[in-house]
C-alpha positions as CSV (number, residue, x, y, z in Angstrom):
1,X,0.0,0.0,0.0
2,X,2.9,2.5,0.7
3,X,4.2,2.2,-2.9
4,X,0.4,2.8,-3.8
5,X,0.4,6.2,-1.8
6,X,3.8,7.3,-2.9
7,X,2.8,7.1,-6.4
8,X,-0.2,9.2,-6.2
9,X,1.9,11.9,-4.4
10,X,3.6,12.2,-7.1
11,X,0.8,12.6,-9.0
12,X,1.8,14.3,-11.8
13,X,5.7,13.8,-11.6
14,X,7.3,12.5,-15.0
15,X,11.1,13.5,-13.8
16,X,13.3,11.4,-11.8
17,X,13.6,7.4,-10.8
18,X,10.9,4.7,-9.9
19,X,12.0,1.4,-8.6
20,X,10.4,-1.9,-10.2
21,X,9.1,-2.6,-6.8
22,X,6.9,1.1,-7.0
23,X,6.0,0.0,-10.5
24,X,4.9,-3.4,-10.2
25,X,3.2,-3.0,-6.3
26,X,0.9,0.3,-7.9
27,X,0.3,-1.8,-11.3
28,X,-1.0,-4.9,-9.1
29,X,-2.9,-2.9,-6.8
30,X,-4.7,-0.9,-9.7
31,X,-5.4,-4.1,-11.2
32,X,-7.1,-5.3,-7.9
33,X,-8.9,-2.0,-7.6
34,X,-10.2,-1.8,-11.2
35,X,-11.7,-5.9,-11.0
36,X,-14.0,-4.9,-7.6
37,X,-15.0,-1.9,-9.4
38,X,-16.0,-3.6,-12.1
39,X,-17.8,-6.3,-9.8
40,X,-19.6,-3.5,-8.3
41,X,-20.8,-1.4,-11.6
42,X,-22.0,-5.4,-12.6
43,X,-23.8,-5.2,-9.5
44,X,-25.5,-1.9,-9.4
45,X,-26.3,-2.4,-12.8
46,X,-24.0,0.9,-13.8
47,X,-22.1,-1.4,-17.1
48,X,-22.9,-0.9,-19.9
49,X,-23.2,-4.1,-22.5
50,X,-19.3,-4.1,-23.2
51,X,-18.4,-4.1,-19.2
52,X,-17.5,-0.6,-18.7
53,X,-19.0,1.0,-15.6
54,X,-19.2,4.3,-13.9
55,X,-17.7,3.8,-11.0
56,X,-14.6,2.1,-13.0
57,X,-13.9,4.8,-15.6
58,X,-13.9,7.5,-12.8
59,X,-11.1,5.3,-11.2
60,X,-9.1,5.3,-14.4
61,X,-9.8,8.9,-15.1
62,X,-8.3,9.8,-11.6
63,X,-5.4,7.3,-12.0
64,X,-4.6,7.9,-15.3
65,X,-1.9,11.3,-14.8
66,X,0.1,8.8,-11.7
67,X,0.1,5.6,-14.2
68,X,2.2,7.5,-16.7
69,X,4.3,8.9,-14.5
70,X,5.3,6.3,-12.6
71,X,6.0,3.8,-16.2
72,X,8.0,7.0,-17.1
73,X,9.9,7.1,-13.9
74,X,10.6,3.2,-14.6
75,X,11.6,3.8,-18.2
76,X,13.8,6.6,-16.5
77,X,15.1,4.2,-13.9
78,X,16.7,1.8,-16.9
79,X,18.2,4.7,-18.3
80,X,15.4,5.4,-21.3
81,X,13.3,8.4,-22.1
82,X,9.9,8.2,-21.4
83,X,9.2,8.8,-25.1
84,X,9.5,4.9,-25.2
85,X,6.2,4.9,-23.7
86,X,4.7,5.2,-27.5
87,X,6.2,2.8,-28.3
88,X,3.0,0.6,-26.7
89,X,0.9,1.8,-29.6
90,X,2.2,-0.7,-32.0
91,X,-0.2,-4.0,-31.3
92,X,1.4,-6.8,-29.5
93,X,5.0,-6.2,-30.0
94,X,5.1,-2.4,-28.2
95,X,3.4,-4.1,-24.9
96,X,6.0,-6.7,-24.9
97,X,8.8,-4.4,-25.3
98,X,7.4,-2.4,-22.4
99,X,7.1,-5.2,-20.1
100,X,10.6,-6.5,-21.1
101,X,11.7,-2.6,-20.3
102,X,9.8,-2.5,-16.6
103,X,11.1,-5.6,-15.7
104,X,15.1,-4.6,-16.3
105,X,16.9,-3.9,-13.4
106,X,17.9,-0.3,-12.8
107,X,21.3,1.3,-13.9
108,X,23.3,1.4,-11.0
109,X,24.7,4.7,-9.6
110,X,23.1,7.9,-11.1
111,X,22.1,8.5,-14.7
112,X,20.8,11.4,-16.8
113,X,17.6,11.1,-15.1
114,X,18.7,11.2,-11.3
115,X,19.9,9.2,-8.4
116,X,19.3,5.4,-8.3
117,X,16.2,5.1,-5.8
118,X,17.7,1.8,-4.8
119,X,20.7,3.6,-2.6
120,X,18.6,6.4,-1.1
């Protein structure tokens, strides 16, 4: 949960370093949040035919600025610019290439993009 809060107060930070642990921990608990959301718009009926619900797409609205800061702190963190981000638009191939990038360890010591959050 604390890597859940520390990404959200950096709401709208696309500069510096995020760990894969802040990454992954934020990604899983988003996951978890959007599938009981989704259970719940089921529920109160609030989905409409192709599962998309109220309730769910005010989540992602209010999520979406930290979820593309913190992939571009993780790009950051393996030394890449977070114009690689795009790079996810190409079907299949781009989402693959992202997951192979957020799952890379970080670049030891400091790069262009700051100090490795590992040491501090």
């Amino acid at each position: 949960m604390n890597w859940y809060v520390s990404v959200l107060k950096k709401y709208a930070v696309f500069t510096g370093r995020a760990q894969r642990a802040e990454f992954w921990w934020f990604a899983l608990f988003n996951f978890i949040v959007a599938v009981v959301l989704n259970v719940i718009d089921t529920v109160l009926g609030t989905a409409n035919e192709m599962g998309y619900g109220i309730l769910g797409g005010l989540y992602f609205l209010a999520v979406l600025l930290p979820s593309i800061g913190v992939a571009i702190r993780r790009l950051h963190d393996t030394g890449r610019t977070g114009w690689w981000l795009l790079i996810g638009f190409i079907p299949i191939i781009g989402f693959i290439v992202l997951i192979v990038f957020y799952c890379i360890d970080s670049e030891p010591g400091t790069n262009q993009y700051g100090p490795n959050p590992k040491g501090l």
